[in-house]
C-alpha positions in Angstrom: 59.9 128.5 159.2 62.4 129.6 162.1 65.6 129.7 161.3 68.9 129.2 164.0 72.6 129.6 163.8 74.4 126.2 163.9 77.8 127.2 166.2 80.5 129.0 165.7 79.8 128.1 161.5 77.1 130.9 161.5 75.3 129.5 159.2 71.4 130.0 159.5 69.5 126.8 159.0 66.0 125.7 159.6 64.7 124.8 163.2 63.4 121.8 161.7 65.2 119.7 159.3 65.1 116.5 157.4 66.0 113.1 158.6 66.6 110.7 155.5 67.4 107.5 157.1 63.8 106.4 156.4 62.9 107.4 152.7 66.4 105.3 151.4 65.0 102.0 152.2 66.5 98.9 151.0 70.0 98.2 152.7 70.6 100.1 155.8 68.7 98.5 158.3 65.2 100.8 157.9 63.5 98.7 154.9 60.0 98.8 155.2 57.5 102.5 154.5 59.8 103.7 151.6 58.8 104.8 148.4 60.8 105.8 146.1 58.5 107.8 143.8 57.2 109.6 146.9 60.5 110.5 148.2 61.5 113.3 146.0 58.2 114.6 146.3 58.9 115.0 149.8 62.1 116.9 149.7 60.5 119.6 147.3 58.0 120.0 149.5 60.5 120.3 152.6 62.3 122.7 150.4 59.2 124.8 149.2 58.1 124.9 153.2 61.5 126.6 154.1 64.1 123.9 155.5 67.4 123.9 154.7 69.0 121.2 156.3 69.4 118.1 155.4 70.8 115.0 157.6 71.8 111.9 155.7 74.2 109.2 155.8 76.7 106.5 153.2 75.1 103.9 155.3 71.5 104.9 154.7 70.6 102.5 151.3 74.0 102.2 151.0 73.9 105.6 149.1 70.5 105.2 148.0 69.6 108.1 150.5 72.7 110.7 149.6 71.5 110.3 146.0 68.2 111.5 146.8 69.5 114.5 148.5 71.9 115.1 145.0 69.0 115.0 143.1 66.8 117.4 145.1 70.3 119.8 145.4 70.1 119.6 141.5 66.3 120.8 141.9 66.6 123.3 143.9 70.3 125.2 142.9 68.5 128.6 143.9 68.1 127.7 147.6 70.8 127.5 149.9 70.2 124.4 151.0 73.1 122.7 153.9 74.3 119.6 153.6 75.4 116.6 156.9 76.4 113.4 155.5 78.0 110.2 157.6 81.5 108.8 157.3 80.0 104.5 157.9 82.4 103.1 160.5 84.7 100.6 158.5 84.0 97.1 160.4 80.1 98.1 160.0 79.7 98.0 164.4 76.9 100.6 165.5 77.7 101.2 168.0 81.6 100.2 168.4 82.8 97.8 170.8 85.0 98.0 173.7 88.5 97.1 171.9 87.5 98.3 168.9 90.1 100.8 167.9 90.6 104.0 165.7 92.0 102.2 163.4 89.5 99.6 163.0 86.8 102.3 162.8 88.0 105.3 161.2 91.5 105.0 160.0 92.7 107.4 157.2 91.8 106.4 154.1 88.5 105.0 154.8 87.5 108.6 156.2 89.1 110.0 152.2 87.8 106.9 150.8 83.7 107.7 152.2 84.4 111.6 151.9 85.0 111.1 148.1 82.0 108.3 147.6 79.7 110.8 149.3 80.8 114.0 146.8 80.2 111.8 144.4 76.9 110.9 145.6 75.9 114.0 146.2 77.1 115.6 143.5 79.1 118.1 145.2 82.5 119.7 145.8 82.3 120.4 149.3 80.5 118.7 151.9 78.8 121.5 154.5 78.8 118.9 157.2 80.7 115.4 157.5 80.2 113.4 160.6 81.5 110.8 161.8 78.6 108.2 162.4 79.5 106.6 165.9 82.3 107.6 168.1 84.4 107.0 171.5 85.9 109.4 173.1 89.0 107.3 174.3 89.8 108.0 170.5 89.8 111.8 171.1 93.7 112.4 171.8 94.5 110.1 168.6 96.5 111.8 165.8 95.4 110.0 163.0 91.4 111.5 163.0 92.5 114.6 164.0 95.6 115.5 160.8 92.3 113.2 158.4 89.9 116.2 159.5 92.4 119.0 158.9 92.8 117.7 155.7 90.0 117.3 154.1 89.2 120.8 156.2 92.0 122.4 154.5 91.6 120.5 150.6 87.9 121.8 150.7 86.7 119.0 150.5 84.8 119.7 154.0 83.5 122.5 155.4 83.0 121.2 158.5 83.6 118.0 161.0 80.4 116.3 163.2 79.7 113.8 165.2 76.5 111.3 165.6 76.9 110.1 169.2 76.1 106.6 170.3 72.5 106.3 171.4 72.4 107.1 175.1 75.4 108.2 175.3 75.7 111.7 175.3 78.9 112.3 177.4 81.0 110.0 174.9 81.9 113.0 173.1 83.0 116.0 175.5 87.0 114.9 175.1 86.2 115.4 170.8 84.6 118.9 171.7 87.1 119.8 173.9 90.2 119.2 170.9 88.3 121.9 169.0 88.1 120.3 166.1 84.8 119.6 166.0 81.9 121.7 165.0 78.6 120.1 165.5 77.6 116.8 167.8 74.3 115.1 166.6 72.6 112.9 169.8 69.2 111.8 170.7 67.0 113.9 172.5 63.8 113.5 172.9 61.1 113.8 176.5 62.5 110.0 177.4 66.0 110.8 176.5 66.9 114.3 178.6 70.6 113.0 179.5 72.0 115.7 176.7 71.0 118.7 178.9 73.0 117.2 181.9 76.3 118.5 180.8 76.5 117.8 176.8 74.5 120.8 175.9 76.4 123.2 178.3 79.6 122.3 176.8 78.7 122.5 173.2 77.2 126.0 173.7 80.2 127.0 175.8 82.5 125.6 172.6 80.1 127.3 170.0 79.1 124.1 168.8 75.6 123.5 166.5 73.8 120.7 168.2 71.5 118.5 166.0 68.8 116.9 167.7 67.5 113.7 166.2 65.0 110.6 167.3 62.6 113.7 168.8 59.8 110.6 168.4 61.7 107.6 169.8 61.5 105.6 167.2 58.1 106.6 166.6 56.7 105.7 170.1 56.7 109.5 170.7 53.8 109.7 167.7 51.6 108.0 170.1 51.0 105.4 167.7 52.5 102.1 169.0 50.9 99.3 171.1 51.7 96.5 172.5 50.9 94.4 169.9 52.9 96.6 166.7 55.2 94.3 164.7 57.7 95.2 161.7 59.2 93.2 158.9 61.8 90.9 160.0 64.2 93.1 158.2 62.9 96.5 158.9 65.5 98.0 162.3 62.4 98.4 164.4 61.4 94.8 164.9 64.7 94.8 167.1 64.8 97.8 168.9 61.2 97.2 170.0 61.9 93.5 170.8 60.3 91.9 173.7 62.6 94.3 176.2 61.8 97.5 174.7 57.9 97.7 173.4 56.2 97.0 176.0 58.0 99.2 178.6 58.1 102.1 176.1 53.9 101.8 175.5 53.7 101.8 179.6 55.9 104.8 179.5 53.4 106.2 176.3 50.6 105.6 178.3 51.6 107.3 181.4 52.9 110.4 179.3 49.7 110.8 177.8 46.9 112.5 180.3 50.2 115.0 180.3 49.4 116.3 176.8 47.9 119.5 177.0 44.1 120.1 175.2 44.3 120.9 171.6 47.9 119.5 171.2 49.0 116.4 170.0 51.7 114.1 171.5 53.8 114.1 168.4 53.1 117.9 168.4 54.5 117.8 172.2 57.1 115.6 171.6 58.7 117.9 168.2 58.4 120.9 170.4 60.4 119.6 173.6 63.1 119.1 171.3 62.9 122.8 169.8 62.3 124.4 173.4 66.0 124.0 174.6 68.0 126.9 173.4 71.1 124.4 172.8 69.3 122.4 169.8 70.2 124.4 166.3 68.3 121.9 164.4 65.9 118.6 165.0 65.6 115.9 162.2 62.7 113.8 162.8 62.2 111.1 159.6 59.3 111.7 156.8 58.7 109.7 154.5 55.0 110.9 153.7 54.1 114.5 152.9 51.8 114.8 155.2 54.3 113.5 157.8 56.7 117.0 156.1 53.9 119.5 156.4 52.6 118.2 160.0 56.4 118.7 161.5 57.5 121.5 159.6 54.1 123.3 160.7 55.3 123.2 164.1 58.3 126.0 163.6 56.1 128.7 164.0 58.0 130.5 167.2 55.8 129.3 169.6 57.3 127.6 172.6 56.2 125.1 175.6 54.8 126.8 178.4 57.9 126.4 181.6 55.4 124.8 183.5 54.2 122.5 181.0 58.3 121.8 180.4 58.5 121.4 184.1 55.4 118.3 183.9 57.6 116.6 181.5 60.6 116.2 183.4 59.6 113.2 185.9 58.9 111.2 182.0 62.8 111.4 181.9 64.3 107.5 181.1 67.8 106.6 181.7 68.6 103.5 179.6 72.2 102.3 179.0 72.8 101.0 175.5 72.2 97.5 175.2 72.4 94.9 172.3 68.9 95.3 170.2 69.3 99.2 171.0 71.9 100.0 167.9 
């Protein structure tokens, strides 16, 4: 395993870490593939390959997922293991919507409130890495998030303040960076989604701040695995997001991506070590909920990079989509 410093915190954590919306299950919006029995399995064997960063949420199993994570701290109190947890916006909108406001998202005590309920959860007294889970910028001068994060900054109850930014989106966050409060921004990159690198990953290097990489598979089309014809439980988030407008354009983007795989390599292999090659990325959290879904990914930190050239045949599979209302 390869390890990075995340910003101006210094802390070393792993290349590749663990994404823990799947394994929760149950309420949250991703409820099909979990197994609870497996799950733990999973994390030890994360842990025992060398990562040490772990990306969870309030929202994901409605705890179900940051109890996991306790219980695997518990397990493992002779690794220095880090810790990013999720502060659920309070009127439940991903992502918000055009009047929503500050205060109808993240006012004060709902931010102390889900800080407290995820120490608890956890089973900590200090959370390495709170973030908030969607954002706006046009909330970026406000006081009231601002004094919240200096707070519970200053009570020790958090070491440090995030943000997940709104899927395709990355821009809606650069007013946040620039009040320099903020320490690490979490967006979607992936070879469809490259918009991060247009200005994004500039300014959070420039700022010293950790960027966290997640949805390196798309949703799992990356993993070369979907066809036209793939369908989810009605409750499981994927039967929306690949809805009649998304799955078949994504497989005709698949398709075309594919005789761009080089011999001997895999797409998902490709597709995990895109997101590594940009010197910006600290960390990427792809999902597993199967060990041999932990053992494949974490395999691929072995300091090996993409070949330029091979980086340069990926760029024309850029796709520029604007967030929409199955997209989340």
């Amino acid at each position: 395993m390869q390890y990075r410093t995340i910003g101006r915190l210094g802390w070393p954590v792993s290349e590749i870490g663990y994404g823990m919306w799947g394994i929760a299950g149950g309420a949250g919006g991703f409820a099909s593939g979990a197994d609870y029995e497996l799950a733990p399995r999973c994390l030890d064997e994360a842990v025992d390959l060398g990562c040490t960063f772990f990306d969870t949420a309030w929202a994901y199993g409605r705890g179900i997922s940051e109890l996991m994570l306790g219980a695997a701290l518990r397990r493992h109190r002779d690794r220095t293991l880090r810790v990013a947890t999720k502060i659920p916006p309070k009127n439940r909108a991903w992502p918000p919507g055009p009047d929503d406001t500050l205060e109808d998202v993240f006012p004060r005590e709902h931010v102390r409130d889900y800080t407290w309920r995820s120490l608890t959860n956890l089973g900590v007294d200090r959370i390495d890495l709170m973030q908030f889970h969607v954002w706006e910028d046009r909330w970026a001068a406000d006081p009231q998030w601002q004094d919240t994060v200096r707070e519970l900054k200053d009570e020790g109850l958090v070491a440090s303040f995030g943000i997940s930014v709104n899927r395709w989106e990355p821009a809606n966050c650069l007013a946040a960076i620039d009040s320099g409060l903020i320490d690490v921004v979490q967006v979607i990159y992936n070879i469809f989604d490259q918009a991060p690198e247009d200005e994004l990953f500039d300014r959070a290097q420039a700022a010293g701040v950790g960027v966290i990489a997640r949805v390196p598979f798309d949703e799992g089309s990356l993993t070369g695995t979907l066809t036209v014809d793939s369908t989810w439980p009605e409750e499981d988030w994927r039967a929306t997001y690949f809805g009649p407008e998304n799955l078949k354009p994504t497989v005709e983007r698949v398709d075309r991506l594919k005789p761009d795989v080089p011999e001997g390599m895999t797409l998902p292999e490709l597709a995990l070590r895109f997101a590594l090659d940009h010197p910006a990325v600290t960390t990427v959290i792809p999902g597993m909920r199967k060990l041999e879904h932990v053992r494949r990914n974490l395999a691929m930190s072995d300091g090996q990079r993409l070949d330029p050239e091979l980086v340069r045949t990926l760029r024309p599979h850029r796709w520029d989509r604007v967030p929409a209302w199955w997209s989340g």
